[in-house]
Backbone as CSV, one residue per row, in Angstrom:
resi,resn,N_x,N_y,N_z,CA_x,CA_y,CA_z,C_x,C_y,C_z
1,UNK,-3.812,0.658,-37.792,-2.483,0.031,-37.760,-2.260,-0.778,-39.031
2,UNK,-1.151,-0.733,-39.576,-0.507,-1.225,-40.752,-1.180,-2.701,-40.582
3,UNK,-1.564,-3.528,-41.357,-1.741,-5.255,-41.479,-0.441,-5.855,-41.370
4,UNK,0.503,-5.116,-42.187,1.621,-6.043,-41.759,2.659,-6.000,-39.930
5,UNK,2.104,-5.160,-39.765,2.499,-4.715,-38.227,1.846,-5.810,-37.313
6,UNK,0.166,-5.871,-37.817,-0.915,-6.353,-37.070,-0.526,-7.755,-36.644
7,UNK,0.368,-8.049,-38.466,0.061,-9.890,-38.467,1.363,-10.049,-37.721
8,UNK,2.586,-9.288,-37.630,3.530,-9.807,-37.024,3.390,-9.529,-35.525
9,UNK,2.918,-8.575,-34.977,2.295,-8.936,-33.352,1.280,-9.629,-33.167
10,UNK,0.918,-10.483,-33.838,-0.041,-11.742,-33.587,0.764,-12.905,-33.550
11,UNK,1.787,-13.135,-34.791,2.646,-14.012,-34.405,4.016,-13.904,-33.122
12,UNK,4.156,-12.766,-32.750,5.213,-12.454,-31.836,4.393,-12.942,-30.954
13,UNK,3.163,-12.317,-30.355,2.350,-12.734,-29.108,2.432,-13.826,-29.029
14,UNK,2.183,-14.641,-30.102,2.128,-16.344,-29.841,3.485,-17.200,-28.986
15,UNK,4.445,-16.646,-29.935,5.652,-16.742,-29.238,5.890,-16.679,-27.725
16,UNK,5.331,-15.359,-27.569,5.261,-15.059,-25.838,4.790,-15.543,-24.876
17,UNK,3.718,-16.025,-25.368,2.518,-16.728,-24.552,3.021,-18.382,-24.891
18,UNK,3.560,-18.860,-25.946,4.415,-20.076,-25.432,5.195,-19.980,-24.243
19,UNK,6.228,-19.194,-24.537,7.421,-19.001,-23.340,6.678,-18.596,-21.967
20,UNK,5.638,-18.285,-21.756,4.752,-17.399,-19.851,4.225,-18.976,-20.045
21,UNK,3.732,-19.591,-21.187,3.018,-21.143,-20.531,4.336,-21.876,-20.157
22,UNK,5.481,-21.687,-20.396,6.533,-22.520,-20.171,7.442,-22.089,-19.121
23,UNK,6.775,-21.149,-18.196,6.873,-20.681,-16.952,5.909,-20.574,-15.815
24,UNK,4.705,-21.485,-15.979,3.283,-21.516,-15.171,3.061,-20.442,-15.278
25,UNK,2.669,-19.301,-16.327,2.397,-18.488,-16.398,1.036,-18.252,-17.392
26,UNK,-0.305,-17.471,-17.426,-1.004,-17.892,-18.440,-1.026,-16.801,-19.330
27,UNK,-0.871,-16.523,-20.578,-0.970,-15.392,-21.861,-2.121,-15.576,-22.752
28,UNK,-2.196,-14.108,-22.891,-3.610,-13.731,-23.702,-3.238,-13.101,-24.947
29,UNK,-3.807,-13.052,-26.109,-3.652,-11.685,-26.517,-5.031,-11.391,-27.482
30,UNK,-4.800,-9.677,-27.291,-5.675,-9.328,-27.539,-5.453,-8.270,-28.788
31,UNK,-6.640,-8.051,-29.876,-6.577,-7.640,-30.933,-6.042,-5.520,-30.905
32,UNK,-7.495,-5.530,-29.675,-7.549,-4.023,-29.364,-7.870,-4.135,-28.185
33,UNK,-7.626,-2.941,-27.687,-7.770,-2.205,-26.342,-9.284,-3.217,-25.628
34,UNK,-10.548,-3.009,-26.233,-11.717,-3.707,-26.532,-12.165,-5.017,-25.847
35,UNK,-10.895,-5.753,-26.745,-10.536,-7.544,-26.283,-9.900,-7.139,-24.815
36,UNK,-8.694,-6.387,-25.050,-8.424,-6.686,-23.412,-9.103,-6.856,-22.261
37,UNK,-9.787,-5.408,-22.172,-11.144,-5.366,-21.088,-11.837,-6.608,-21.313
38,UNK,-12.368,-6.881,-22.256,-13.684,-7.978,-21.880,-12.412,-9.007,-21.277
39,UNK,-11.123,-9.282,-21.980,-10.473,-11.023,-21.152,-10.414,-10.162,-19.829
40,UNK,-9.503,-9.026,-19.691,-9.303,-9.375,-18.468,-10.472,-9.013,-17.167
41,UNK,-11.697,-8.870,-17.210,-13.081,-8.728,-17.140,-13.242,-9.879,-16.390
42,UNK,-13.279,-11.008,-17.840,-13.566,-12.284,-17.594,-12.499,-12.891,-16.758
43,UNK,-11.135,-12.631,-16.427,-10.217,-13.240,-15.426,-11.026,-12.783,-13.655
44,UNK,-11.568,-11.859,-13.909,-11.954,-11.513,-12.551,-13.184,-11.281,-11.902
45,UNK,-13.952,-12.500,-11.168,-15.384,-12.641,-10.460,-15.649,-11.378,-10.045
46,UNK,-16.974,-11.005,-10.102,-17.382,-10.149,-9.362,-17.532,-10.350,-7.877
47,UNK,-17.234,-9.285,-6.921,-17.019,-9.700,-5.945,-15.833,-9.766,-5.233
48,UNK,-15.087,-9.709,-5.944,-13.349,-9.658,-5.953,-12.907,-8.343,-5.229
49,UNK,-11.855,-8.634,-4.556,-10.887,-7.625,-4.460,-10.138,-7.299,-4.771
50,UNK,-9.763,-6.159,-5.238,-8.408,-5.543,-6.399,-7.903,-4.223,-5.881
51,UNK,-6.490,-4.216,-6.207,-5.512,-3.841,-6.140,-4.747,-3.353,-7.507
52,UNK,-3.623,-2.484,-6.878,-3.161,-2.192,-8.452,-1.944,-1.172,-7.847
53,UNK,-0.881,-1.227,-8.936,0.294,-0.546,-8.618,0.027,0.493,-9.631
54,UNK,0.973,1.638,-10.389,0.842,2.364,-11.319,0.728,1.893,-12.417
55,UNK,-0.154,1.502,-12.956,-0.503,0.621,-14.340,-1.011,1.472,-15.026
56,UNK,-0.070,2.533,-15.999,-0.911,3.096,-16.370,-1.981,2.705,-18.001
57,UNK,-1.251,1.325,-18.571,-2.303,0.423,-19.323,-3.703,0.145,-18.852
58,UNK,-3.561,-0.315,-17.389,-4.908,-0.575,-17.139,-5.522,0.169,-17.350
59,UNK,-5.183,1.322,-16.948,-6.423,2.956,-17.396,-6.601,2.955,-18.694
60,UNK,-5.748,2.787,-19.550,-6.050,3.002,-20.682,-6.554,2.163,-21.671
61,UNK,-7.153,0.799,-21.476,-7.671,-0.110,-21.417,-9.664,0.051,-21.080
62,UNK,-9.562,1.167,-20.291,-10.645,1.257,-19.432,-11.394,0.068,-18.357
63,UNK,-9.767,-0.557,-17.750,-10.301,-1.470,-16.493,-10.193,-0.835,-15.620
64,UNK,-9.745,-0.062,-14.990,-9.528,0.724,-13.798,-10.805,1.084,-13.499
65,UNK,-11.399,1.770,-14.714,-12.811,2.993,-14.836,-14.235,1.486,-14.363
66,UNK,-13.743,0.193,-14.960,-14.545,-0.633,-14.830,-14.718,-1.613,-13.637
67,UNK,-13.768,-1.294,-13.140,-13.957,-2.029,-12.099,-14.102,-1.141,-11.120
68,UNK,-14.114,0.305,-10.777,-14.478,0.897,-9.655,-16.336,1.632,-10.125
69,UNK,-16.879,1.200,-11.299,-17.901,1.334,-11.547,-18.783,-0.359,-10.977
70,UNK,-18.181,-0.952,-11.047,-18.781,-2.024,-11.216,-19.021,-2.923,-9.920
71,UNK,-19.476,-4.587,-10.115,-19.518,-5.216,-8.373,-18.589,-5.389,-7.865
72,UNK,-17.507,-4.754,-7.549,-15.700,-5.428,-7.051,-15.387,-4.252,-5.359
73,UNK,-14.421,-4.633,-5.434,-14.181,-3.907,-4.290,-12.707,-3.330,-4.809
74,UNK,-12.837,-2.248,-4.653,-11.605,-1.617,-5.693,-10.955,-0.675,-4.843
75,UNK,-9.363,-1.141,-4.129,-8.763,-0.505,-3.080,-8.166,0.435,-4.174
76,UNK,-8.823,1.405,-3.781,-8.343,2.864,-4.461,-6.734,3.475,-3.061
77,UNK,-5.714,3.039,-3.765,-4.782,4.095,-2.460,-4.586,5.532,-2.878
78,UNK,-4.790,5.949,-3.899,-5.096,7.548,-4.040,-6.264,7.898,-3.314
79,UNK,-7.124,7.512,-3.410,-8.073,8.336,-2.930,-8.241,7.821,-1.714
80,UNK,-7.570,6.824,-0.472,-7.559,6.434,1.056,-7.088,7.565,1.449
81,UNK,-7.438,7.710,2.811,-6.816,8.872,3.497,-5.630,8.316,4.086
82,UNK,-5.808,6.764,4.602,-4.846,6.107,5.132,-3.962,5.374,4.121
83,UNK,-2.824,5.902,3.563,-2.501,5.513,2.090,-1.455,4.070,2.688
84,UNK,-1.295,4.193,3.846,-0.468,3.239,4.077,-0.756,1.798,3.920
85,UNK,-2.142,1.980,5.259,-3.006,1.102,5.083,-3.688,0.536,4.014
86,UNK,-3.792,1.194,2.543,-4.582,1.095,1.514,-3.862,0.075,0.737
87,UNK,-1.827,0.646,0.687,-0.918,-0.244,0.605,-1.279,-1.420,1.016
88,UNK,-0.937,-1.875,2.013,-0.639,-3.189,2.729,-1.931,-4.017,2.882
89,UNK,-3.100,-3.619,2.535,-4.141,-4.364,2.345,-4.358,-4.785,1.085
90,UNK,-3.069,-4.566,-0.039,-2.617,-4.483,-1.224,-2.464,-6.601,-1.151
91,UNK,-1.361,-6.444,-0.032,-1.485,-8.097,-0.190,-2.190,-8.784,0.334
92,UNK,-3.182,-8.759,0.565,-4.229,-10.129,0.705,-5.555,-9.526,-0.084
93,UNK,-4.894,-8.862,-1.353,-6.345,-8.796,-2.603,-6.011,-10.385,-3.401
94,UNK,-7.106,-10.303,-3.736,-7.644,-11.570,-4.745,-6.933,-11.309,-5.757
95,UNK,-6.840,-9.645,-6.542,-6.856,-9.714,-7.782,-5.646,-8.365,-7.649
96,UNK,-4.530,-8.474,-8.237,-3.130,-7.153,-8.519,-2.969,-6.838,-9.598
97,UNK,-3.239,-5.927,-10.157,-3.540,-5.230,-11.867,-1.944,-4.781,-11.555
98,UNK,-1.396,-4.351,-12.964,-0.020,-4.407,-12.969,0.021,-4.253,-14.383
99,UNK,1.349,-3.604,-14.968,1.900,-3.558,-16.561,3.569,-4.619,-16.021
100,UNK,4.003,-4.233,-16.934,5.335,-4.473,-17.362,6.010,-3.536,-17.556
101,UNK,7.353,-3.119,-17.373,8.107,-2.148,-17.754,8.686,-2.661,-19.121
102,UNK,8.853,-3.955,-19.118,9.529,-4.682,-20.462,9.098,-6.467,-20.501
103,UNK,8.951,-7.064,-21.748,8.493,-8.405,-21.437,9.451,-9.126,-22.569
104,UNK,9.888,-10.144,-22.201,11.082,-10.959,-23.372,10.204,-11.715,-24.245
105,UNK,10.497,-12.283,-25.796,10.093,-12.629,-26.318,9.420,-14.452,-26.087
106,UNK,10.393,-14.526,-24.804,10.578,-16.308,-24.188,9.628,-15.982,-22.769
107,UNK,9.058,-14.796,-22.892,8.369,-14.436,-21.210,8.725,-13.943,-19.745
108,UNK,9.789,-13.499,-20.237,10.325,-12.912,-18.526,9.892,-11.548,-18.783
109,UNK,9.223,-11.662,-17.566,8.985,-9.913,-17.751,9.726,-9.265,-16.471
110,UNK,9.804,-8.014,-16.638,11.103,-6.958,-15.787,10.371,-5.693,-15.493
111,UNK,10.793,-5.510,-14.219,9.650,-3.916,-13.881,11.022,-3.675,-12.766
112,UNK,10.874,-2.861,-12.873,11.295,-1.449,-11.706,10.256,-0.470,-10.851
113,UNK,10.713,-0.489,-9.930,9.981,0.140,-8.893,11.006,1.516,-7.301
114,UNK,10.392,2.674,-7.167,10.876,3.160,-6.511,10.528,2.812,-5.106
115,UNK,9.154,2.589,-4.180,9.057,2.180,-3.114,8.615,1.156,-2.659
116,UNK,8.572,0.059,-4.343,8.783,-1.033,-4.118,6.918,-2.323,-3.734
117,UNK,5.853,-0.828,-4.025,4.860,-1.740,-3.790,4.404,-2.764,-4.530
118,UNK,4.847,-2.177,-5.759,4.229,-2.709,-6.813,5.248,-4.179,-7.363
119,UNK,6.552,-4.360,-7.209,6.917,-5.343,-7.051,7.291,-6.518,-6.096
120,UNK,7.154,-5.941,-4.615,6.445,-6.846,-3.992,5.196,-7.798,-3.867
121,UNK,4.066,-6.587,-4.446,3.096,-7.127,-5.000,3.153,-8.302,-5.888
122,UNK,3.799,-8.212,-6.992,3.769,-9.025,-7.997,4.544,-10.652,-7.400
123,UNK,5.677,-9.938,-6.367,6.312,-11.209,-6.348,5.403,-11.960,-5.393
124,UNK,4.911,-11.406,-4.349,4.146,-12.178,-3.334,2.592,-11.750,-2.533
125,UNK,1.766,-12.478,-2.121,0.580,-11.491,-1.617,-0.248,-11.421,-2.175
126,UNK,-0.715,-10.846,-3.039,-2.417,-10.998,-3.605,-2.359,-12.570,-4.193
127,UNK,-3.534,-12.827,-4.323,-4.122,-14.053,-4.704,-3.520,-14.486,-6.862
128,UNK,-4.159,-13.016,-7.363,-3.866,-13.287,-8.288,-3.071,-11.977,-9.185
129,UNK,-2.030,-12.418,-10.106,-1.915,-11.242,-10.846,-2.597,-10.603,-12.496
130,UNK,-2.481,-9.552,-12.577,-2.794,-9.501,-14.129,-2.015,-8.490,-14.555
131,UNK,-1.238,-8.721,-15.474,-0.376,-7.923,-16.412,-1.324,-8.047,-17.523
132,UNK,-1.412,-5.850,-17.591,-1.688,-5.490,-19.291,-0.263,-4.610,-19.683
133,UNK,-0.089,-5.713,-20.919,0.794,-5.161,-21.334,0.871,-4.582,-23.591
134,UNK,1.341,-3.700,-23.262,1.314,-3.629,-25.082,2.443,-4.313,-25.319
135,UNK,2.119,-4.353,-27.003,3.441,-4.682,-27.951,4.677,-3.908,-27.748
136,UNK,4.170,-2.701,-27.705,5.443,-1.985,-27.415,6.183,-2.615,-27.055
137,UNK,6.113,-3.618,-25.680,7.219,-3.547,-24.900,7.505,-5.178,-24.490
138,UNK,7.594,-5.572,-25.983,8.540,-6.877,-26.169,10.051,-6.733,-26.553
139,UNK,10.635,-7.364,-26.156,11.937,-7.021,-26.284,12.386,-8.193,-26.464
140,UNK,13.650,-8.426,-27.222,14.442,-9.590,-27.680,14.743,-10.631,-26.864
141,UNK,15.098,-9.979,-25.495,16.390,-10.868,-24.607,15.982,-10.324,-23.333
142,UNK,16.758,-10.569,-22.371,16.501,-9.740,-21.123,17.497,-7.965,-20.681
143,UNK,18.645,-8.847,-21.648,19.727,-7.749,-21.534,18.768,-6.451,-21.936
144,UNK,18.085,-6.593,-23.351,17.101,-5.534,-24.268,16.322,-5.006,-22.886
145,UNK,15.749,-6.323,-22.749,14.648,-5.662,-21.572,14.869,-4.431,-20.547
146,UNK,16.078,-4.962,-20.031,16.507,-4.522,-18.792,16.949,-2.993,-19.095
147,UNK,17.397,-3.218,-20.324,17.722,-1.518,-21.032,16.409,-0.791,-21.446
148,UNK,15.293,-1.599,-21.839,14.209,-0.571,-22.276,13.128,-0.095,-21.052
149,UNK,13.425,-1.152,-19.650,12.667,-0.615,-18.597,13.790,0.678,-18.333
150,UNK,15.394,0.709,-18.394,16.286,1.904,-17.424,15.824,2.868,-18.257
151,UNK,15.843,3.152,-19.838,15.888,3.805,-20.616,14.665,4.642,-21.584
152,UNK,14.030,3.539,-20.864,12.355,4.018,-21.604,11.304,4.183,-20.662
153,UNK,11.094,3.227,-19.959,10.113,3.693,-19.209,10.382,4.626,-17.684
154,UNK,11.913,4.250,-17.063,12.011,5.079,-15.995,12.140,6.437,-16.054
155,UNK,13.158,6.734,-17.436,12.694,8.517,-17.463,11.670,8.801,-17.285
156,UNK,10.852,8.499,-18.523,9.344,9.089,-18.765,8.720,8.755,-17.851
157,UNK,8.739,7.683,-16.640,8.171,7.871,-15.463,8.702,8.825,-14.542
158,UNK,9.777,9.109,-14.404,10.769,10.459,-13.493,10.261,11.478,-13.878
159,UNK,9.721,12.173,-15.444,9.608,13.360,-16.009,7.755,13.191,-16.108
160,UNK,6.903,12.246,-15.698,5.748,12.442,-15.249,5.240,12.203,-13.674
161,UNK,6.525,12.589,-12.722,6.206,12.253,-11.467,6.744,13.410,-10.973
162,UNK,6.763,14.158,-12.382,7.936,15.738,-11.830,9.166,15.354,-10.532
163,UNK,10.423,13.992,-10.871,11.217,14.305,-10.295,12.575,14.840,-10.680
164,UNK,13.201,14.900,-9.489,14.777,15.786,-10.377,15.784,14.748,-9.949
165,UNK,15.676,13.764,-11.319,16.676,12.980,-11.522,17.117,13.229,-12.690
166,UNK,18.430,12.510,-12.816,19.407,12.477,-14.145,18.684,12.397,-15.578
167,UNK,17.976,11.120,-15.594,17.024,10.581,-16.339,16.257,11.189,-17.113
168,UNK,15.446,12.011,-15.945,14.230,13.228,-16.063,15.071,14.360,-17.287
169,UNK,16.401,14.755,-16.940,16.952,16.173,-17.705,17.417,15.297,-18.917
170,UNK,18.004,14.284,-19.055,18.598,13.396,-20.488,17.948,12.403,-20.989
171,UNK,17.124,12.245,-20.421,16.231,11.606,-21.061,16.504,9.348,-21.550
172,UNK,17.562,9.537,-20.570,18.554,8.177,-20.526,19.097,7.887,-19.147
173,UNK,19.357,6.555,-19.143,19.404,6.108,-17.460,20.762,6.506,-17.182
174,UNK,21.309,7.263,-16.446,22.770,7.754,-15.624,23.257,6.890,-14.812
175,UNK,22.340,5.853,-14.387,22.825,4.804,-13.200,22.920,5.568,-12.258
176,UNK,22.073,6.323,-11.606,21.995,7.408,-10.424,21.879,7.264,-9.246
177,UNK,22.155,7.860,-8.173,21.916,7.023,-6.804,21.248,8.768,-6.222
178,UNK,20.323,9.074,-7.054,19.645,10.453,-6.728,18.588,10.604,-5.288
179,UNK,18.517,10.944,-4.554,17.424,10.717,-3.363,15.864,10.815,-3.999
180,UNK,15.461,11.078,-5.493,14.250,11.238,-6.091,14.108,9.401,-7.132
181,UNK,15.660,8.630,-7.064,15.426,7.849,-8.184,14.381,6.915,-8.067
182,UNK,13.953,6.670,-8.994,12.900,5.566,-9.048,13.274,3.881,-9.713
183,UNK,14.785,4.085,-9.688,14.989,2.563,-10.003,15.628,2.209,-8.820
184,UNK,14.994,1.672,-7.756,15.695,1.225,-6.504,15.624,-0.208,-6.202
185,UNK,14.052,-0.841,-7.150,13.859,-2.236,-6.586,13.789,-2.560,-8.304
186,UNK,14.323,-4.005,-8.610,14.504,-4.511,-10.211,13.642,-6.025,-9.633
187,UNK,12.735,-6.154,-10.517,12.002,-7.539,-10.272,12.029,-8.188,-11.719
188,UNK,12.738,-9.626,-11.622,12.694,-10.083,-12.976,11.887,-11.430,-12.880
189,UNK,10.462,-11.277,-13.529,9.585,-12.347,-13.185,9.959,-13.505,-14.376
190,UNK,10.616,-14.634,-13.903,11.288,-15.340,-15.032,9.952,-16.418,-15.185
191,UNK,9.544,-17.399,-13.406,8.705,-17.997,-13.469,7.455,-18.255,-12.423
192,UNK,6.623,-18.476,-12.634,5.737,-18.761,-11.416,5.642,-19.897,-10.701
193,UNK,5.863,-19.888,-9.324,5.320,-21.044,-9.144,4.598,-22.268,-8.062
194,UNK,3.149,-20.908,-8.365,1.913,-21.126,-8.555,0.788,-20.978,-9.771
195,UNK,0.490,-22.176,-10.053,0.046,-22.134,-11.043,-1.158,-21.399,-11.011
196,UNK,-1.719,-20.272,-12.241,-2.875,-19.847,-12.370,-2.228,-18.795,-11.865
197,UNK,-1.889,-17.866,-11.075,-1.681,-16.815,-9.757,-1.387,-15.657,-11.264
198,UNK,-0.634,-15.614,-12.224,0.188,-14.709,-13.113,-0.988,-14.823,-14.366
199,UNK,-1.172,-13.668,-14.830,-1.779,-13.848,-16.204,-1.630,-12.654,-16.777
200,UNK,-0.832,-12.839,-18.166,-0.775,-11.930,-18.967,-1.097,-11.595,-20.099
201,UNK,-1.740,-10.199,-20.388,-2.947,-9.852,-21.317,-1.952,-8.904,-22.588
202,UNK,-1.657,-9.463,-23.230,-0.760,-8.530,-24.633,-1.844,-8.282,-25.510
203,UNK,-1.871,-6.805,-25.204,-2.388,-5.650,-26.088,-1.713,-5.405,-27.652
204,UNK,-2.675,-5.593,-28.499,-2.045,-5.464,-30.029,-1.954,-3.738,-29.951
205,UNK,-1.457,-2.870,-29.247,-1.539,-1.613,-29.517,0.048,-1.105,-28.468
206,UNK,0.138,0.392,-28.373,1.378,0.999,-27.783,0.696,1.487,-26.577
207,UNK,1.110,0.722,-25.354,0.509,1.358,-23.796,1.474,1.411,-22.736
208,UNK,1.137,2.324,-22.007,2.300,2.849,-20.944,3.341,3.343,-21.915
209,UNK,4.379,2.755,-21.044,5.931,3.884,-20.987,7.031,2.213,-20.982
């Protein structure tokens, strides 16, 4: 990555992680993929129980791979037979792995969700959260935000969930009321407040959607 790219998402992060401390919120950031794992590692005792919505940062991070290798208790709901149950034992984990669909430069972060586990999650129920999130997906304002979760990440989540929405064929949000859409629930995490419960890990690299 360019140095001058490097040094200005070091100073943007800083920025960010002012504005999440000025919401009881706690911010990290991290150089590479590398740093993330070991902080967010170190956010979570062994022994723990974890949870997780479609994050697909965390995988790519290699926490997912590390914590179902490792001492934790790692509610896998893909692989439950009882997926319901795998859900709803979702809220009373210790620990809720999670991305961002979009994060403001002042700290509000914004996700969308189609059946809604994953932002229930965040708003209430597990003990603690952890957002990995990249640079990618800082955005100016919230208005920005709110356009780069409809516009960026919900297609490319519609067109990797093989559904047949608007989105999926144009590649841009239609404002759809499709029986496949996946923007049904909008969570805009402005502040916490419980302290410690939110912690967010900014990746110096491009992750997720």
């Amino acid at each position: 990555m360019d140095a001058n790219i490097i040094k200005r998402n070091e100073l943007l992060a800083q920025k960010v992680i002012k504005g999440l401390e000025s919401r009881n919120m706690s911010g990290y950031y991290a150089s590479n993929k590398e740093e993330a794992l070991k902080k967010a590692l170190e956010l979570i005792p062994e022994g723990s129980s974890i949870s997780m919505g479609g994050a697909m940062s965390a995988h790519e991070i290699g926490l997912v791979e590390a914590l179902k290798e490792g001492e934790y208790h790692f509610i896998d709901r893909d692989a439950a037979t009882d997926k319901r149950a795998a859900m709803l034992s979702t809220y009373d984990a210790d620990y809720f792995l999670s991305s961002a669909n979009a994060i403001t430069e002042d700290g509000v972060m914004i996700n969308i969700d189609g059946n809604a586990n994953r932002v229930s999650a965040i708003a209430q129920g597990p003990k603690h959260v952890i957002f990995i999130v990249g640079m990618n997906k800082v955005c100016p304002d919230v208005d920005s935000a709110i356009k780069r979760a409809r516009n960026v990440a919900a297609p490319i989540n519609a067109q990797r969930f093989g559904l047949s929405t608007p989105c999926a064929k144009t590649g841009s949000c239609m404002d759809c009321k499709s029986p496949d859409t996946i923007c049904c629930q909008f969570l805009m995490t402005r502040y916490s407040r419980h302290e410690g419960r939110i912690h967010v890990i900014l990746v110096n690299d491009n992750l997720g959607f």
